[in-house]
C-alpha positions, 0 to 999 in steps of 0.5 A: 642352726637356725631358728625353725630349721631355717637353711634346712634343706630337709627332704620332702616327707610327701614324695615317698607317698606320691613317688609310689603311687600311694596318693589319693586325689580326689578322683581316687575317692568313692562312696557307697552307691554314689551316681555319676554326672555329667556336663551338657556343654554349649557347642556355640559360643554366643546363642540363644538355647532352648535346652530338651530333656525329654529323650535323655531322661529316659535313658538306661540308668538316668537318675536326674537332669538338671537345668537352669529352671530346675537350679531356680527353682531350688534357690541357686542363685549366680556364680560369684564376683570376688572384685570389681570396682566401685563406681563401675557398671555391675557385672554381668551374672554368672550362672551355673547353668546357662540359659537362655543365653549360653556365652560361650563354648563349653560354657555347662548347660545342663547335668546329668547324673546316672548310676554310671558315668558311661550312662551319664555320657551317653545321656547327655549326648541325648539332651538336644539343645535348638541354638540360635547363634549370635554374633561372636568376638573371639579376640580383644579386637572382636570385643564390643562390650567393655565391662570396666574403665579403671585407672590408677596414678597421676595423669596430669603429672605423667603428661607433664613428665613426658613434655619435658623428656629428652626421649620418649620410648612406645611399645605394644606388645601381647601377653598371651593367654593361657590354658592352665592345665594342672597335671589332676584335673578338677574333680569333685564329690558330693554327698548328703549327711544328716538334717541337710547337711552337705559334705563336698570333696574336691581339690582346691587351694583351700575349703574355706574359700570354697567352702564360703563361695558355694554356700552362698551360690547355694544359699546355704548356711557355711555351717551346714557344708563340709569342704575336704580337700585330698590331695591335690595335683597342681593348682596355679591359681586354678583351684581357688575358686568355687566352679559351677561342677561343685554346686552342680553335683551338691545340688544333684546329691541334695536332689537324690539323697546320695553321692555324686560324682564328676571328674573332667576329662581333658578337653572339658578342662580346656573348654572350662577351666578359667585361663590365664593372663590374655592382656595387650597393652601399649607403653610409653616410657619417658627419659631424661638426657642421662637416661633416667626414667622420668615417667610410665604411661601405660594403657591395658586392655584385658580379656576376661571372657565371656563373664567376670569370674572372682578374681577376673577384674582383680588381676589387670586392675589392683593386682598387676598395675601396682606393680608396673613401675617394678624395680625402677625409681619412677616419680610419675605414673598413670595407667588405664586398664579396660576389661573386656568380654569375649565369647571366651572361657572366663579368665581368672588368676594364674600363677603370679595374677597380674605381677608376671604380666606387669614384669613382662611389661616394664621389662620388655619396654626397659630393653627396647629403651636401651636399644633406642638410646644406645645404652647397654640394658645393664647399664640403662637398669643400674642408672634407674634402680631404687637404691638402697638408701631409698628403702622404705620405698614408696612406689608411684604404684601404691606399694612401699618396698621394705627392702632389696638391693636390686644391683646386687642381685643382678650383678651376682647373676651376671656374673654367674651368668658369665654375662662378660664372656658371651661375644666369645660364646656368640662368635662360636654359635655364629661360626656353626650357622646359628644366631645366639643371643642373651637376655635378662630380666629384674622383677620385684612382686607383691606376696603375703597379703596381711589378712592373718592366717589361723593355726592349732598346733597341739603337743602330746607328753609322748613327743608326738604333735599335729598341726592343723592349717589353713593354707593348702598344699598342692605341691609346694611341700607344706607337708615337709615345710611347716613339720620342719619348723616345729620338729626343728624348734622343739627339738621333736622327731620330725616322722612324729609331728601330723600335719592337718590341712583341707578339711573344714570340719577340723579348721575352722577358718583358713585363707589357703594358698594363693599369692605366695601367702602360704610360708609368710602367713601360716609360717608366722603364725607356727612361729608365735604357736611354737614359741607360746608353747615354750612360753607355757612351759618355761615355769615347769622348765625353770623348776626342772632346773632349780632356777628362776624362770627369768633366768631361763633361756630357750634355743633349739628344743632346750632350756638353759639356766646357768650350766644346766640345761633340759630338753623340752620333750622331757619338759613336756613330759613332766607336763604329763598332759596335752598342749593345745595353743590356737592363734592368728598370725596377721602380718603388718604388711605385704612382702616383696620378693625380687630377683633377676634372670638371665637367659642366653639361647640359640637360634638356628636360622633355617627353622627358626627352632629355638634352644635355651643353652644357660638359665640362670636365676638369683632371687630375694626371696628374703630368709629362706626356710628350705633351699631344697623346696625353694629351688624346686619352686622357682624352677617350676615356676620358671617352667611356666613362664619358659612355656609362656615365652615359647610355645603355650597360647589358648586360641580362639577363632576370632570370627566364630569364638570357637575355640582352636587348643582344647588338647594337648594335640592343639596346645603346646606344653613345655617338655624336658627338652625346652627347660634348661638346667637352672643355676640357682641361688639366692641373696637373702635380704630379710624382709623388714616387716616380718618377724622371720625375715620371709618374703616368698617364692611361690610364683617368683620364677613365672615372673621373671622367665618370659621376659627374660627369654622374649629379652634373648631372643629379641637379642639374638635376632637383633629385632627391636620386638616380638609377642609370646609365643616365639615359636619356631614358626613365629621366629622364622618368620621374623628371619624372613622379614629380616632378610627381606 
């Protein structure tokens, strides 16, 4: 076996838990004599307010309405900026209350906390609030404040390329804004502990950051707050960031010295959740004779709503253009991005943050070269991938791959795909009056970051342990995933290893889940706990076996000397006391999972209804822990990315700002029937710059799937280009055109 369990498809542990019903969320949480609020959301997008609370505070059971003043006059200062450029105009400030200005619809206005939340909803139905409108944009067109002008590559260089190109490809296209719309939605929980000290429980992707965030929103020393995270039901980049309802109801629990509590309902998280992506671009691909790719020019200007929110500007800028030029050999580069404000709900990471955004672009923009030139879209990316040889490879985009074969992988999906025998399965659609079509799409992305992540892993003489981490689980399996490592390692059983996440009075530090860290950075640093603890115990070991302790040799939870051996649980039971190794694991560098889908679909012309017939999808994710947890990401993640293709957009009116999706009745989420069956496999390349060979998979299959089906469909209608979603309605349509 492997070390650490690798190739273990090992069960989940949590499922039985969450499977029965016996989870515990946030909303599942309550203490003694807590007090409900409630969110006072603007009802206009862009207007000046002046905000009464005369009548609500006198309802039945109201115990406090807070406004803006009331925030100021406690200290509470703005949301926080996690990123913006330098040399950029400052941005704009976030308050947690608006006033008195409100930016946009939703956007929180004041707080009220009663003793029930029936009470607290029907008081703030009493807060009037006098609007002023103001003009509104509701789209990128509408928007008439730029926020920042950013640029990355070599302008000079990229126009030189393109005077000498044979061929030069444009494209415009759209990506889509999204609702992320996490199964749990946010929730949290505030009470008051002793000399002013504050506990907040709320699902996150990690307490440290929230921890850090809210304190400094509040003023407050970290130390003096206590973050706890239960378990939490999706995440998607949503849950990193600090949200005004986690300092609302802190500041209504110091106010009142009890619990307070807020749990959204659905069309809340609609109006504030942040969203996702919201991105049009126009590319310009140059092309030599032979059809090698000479040089990428792309200008991006990106929604990021009504204020930026902690990582708004980060994706369209550092995050995603990097990555533009993706698996492709391209000496030139250049590219613009310009943020925008709309009158909209501020957007934010989500699930990829900015790598999907930029796969979708070069992917789409590759197609629509092979088209124009005549070249089949295989042929035109085995012409232009970074070879082998190439690796490390220094990207026109600031990154250096470590590794990938970038051919094979798509060689090995073409085949399992049956690439060679669609003309055949397309004359039998043809022959039932539909029109099929088939797609691919290569990625490669950014994960892991190199900021280190913190661990404490902890051995009793019994052979129980617990492991305290600082990432954060919210479905991706940590609970089965870092237990495996050690259980397999050791030799320990696995039911007697306890896993600690989400509280920060137990883990002093962590940098959570985000950006497909978690298996790269916390599973390196339980690697090196794991074996500084077998380090620890190998003089103990080599007395067991009347050997040296050079002599002595450690592999799947024994030691060996000569023909001797002992367990290590037996080792440490000599030890006879408790272990405890607390260290920080820090990468040398960023990883770069790669891969390659191909999609084949159909297309009945009269409905223009879409169907996606086959998936298939071979990635390198680099050494793969447990094949079982990996498939269930990736095809989670190609979930999302097939919602974003076909159905899912959060829409504004682009005259009044006002929002049009904000259900589920309005906006369209992928069901079973719209995902395929995946066949999924892998070719592992190990990373070059990590100890365990680890790359990541988190956010994998959102970045290949939307350009992979946008690919096929486009195919299948023999058009040169269409945006997400490709609705039925937005299919036939092109039919129409077609016709016509």
């Amino acid at each position: 076996m492997k070390r650490f369990g690798f190739g273990q498809s090992v069960k989940r542990v949590e499922d039985q838990r969450f499977l029965t019903g016996a989870g515990i969320y946030t909303d599942d949480l309550n203490h003694p004599g807590q007090a409900f609020g409630w969110v006072v959301r603007s009802l206009h997008p862009h207007a000046d307010v002046v905000v009464n609370t005369e009548a609500a505070r006198s309802m039945p059971g109201v115990l406090l309405i807070l406004t803006a003043g009331d925030l100021a006059a406690d200290g509470i200062g703005p949301m926080r900026c996690g990123y913006w450029p330098k040399g950029q105009p400052d941005p704009l400030p976030r308050p947690v209350l608006a006033g008195p200005r409100t930016r946009h619809a939703g956007e929180p206005l004041a707080f009220v906390v009663a003793e029930t939340a029936e009470q607290a909803r029907d008081a703030a139905e009493a807060v009037w609030v006098d609007y002023t409108p103001l003009p509104a944009a509701g789209t990128i067109k509408a928007a008439t404040e730029t926020a920042l002008d950013w640029e990355m590559g070599d302008k000079a260089e990229v126009e030189a390329a393109f005077a000498r190109a044979a061929r030069v490809v444009e494209l415009d296209l759209i990506n889509n804004r999204l609702a992320p719309t996490a199964l749990e939605p946010r929730a949290c929980l505030a009470r008051p502990l002793a000399d002013g000290w504050l506990e907040l429980m709320a699902g996150s992707q990690g307490v440290h950051e929230i921890r850090d965030g809210v304190a400094a929103i509040m003023g407050l020393d970290p130390a003096d707050l206590d973050v706890i995270t239960p378990d939490v039901g999706g995440g998607f980049g949503l849950k990193i960031s600090p949200f005004a309802e986690q300092v609302l109801v802190l500041a209504a629990a110091r106010r009142l010295g009890r619990a307070v509590k807020w749990t959204a309902d659905r069309t809340e998280s609609f109006l504030s959740d942040t969203h996702g992506r919201g991105h049009e671009s126009h590319a310009r691909l140059a092309l030599d004779g032979q059809g090698r790719f000479l040089a990428l020019a792309v200008e991006t200007t990106a929604d990021i709503g009504a204020y930026a929110s902690l990582y708004g500007a980060f994706v369209p800028t550092l995050a995603g253009t990097g990555m533009l030029t993706g698996v492709y050999d391209i000496a030139a580069f250049h590219a613009r991005v310009r943020c925008v404000h709309t009158h909209t709900t501020p957007v934010d990471a989500y699930r990829g943050a900015g790598r999907p955004e930029a796969a979708y672009l070069i992917e789409r923009l590759v197609d629509v070269a092979a088209r124009e030139i005549g070249v089949s879209p295989v042929e035109l990316r085995r012409r232009n991938f970074i070879p082998p040889e190439a690796f490390p490879y220094a990207t026109a985009g600031r990154h250096t791959y470590d590794s990938g074969e970038f051919n094979r992988v798509m060689t090995q999906a073409l085949a399992r795909a049956d690439w060679a025998g669609f003309e055949a399965r397309k004359a039998q659609s043809a022959a039932r009056g539909r029109l099929r079509g088939i797609g691919l799409a290569t990625y490669v992305e950014i994960c892991g970051g190199t900021g280190g992540e913190d661990v404490t892993l902890t051995l009793a003489p019994d052979g129980s342990a617990e492991v305290m981490v600082g990432t954060q689980s919210s479905g991706q399996g940590h609970e089965t995933a870092f237990p495996q490592m050690i259980a397999a390692e050791l030799g320990l059983d696995l039911a007697a290893i306890s896993f600690v996440q989400g509280d920060t009075r137990r883990i002093a530090e962590g940098g959570g889940t985000g950006g497909s860290r978690s298996l790269s950075q916390q599973g390196g640093a339980i690697a090196c706990a794991v074996d500084t603890v077998v380090e620890r115990l190998k003089p103990l070991a080599a007395g067991l076996l009347q050997a040296e302790a050079s002599e002595v040799r450690f592999a799947a939870g024994t030691y060996r000397a000569g023909t001797g051996s002992v367990a290590f649980a037996e080792v440490l039971r000599e030890h006879g006391a408790a272990l405890t190794e607390t260290l920080r694991f820090k990468p040398a560098a960023a990883t770069f999972p790669n891969g390659c889908h191909v999609c084949e679909v159909e297309v009945d012309p009269d409905t223009g209804e879409p169907a996606i017939l086959r998936y298939t999808i071979v990635d390198d994710v680099g050494t793969v822990l447990n094949p079982m947890l990996l498939k269930g990401q990736i095809i989670g993640g190609a979930a999302q990315g097939i919602g974003q293709a076909l159905l899912e957009h959060a829409l504004y009116d682009p005259d009044s700002a006002q929002p049009l999706t904000s259900s589920f009745v309005d906006y369209a989420m992928p069901r079973a029937a719209h995902i395929p069956t995946i066949d999924f496999s892998t070719v592992e390349i190990p990373c070059r710059t990590h100890p365990l060979g680890i790359k990541g998979a988190g956010e994998a299959g959102t970045i290949g799937a939307a350009p992979a089906v946008i690919n096929a469909l486009c195919n299948a209608l023999d058009i040169r280009h269409m945006d997400m979603p490709a609705t039925p309605l937005a299919l036939w349509t092109h039919l129409r055109k077609s016709a016509a």
